[in-house]
MIDRENSE-28523 format. One record per residue (C-alpha): x negated, y negated, z; residue in one letter. Coordinates in steps of 0.02 Angstrom, whole numbers, padded with zeros to 5 digits, always signed. Example, Ala and Ser with C-alpha at 12.3 -4.5 7.8 and 13.67 -1.06 7.14 Angstrom:
BEGIN
-00615+00225+00390A;-00684+00053+00357S;
//
This chain:
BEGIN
-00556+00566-01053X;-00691+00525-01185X;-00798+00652-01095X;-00652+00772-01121X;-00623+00739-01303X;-00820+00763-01326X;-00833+00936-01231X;-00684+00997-01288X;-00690+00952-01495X;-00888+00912-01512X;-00829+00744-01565X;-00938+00629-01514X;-00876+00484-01605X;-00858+00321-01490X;-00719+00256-01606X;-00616+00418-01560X;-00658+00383-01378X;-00604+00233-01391X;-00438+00262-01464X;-00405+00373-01341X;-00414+00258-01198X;-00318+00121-01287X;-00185+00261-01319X;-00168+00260-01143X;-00179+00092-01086X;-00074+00004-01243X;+00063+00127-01226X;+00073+00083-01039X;+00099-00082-01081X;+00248-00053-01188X;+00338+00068-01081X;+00344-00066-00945X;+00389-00221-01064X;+00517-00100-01146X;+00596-00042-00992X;+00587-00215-00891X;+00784-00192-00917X;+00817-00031-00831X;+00845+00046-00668X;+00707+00089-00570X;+00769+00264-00539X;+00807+00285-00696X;+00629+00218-00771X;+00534+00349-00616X;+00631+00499-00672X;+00591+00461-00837X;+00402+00416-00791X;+00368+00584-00705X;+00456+00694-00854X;+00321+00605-00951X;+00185+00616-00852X;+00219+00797-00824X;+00242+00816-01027X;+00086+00730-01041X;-00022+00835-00955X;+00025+00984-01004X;+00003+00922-01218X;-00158+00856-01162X;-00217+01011-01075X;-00154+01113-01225X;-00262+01008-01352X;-00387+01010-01257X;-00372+01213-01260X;-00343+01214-01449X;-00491+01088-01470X;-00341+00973-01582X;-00414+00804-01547X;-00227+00723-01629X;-00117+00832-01488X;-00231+00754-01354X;-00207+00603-01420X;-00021+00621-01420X;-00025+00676-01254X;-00108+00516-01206X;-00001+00408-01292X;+00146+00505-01179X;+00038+00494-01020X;+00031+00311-01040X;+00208+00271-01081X;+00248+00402-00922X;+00115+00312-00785X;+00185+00137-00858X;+00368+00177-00808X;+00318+00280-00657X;+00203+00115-00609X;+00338+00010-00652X;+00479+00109-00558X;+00382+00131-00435X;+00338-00038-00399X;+00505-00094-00419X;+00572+00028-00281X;+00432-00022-00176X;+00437-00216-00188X;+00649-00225-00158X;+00633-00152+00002X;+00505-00284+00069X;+00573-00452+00147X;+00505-00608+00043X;+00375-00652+00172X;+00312-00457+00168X;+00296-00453-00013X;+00104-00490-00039X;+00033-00383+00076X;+00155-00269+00017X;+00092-00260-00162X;-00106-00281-00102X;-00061-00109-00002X;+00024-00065-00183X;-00108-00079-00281X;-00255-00021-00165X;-00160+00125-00142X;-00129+00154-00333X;-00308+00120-00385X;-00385+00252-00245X;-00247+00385-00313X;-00349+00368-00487X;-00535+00331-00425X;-00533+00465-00279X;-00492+00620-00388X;-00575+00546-00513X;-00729+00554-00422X;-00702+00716-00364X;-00676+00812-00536X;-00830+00709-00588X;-00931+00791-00440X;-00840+00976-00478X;-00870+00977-00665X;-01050+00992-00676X;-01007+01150-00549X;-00882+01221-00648X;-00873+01134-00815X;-00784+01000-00894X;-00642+01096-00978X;-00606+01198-00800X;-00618+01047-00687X;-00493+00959-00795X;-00379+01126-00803X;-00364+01117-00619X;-00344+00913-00623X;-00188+00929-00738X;-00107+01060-00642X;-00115+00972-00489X;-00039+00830-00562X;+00076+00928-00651X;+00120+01001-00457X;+00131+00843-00369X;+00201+00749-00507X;+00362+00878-00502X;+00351+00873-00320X;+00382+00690-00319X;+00508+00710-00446X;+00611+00829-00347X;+00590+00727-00174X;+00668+00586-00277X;+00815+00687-00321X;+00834+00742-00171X;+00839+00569-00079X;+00974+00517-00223X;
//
């Protein structure tokens, strides 16, 4: 993302870099102690929305070159992967016997870090090809795709 904010504004500034990821990360952190209290369908529907909202204000600064609406966007994403996380996790975990539950969540979590690393890696491999600002274009809409996909799977299933 700081790569993002550089290309795309010609900021270069590792303070604004830096804000940006703490967007993310802090705002995580207080969607899921926020929403410790609420259903876990409730806190995924609500997750994806935001993820989906997310993307698309993020993709739009980054279009305008408005370094604050990709930083709102970020603060969004954050709050939306923490209660998507969080719901997720939830689901997940009640499902497992007690004696399941740790190699539940170590599948959890290996899973949930290769969902960011692998595409990760990919765009990074794609952008030099194609350019930052495309290669990220074509990140956010497939997470904008999937992320609505999951969505309407989950309504589906009730």
């Amino acid at each position: 993302m700081p790569s993002l904010v550089r290309v795309a504004t010609g900021i270069a500034s590792p303070i604004v870099a830096g804000l940006v990821v703490s967007a993310l990360t802090c705002s995580g952190a207080i969607a899921v102690l926020s929403l410790h209290n609420t259903s876990a369908h409730r806190i995924l529907s609500g997750g994806i929305t935001a993820l989906v909202t997310r993307v698309a204000l993020t993709l739009a600064g980054v279009q305008m070159q408005h370094v604050s609406l990709m930083l709102i966007g970020t603060v969004v994403a954050g709050t939306g992967f923490g209660a998507a996380f969080s719901g997720s996790m939830r689901t997940v975990m009640q499902q497992a016997e007690a004696h399941e539950r740790a190699a539940l969540l170590s599948v959890f979590y290996v899973e949930g870090y290769l969902s960011f690393s692998l595409p990760a890696i990919l765009t990074g491999l794609v952008a030099p090809l194609t350019g930052l600002q495309l290669a990220a274009d074509v990140y956010g809409a497939l997470v904008i795709l999937l992320a609505l996909g999951s969505l309407l799977a989950m309504l589906r299933s009730g």
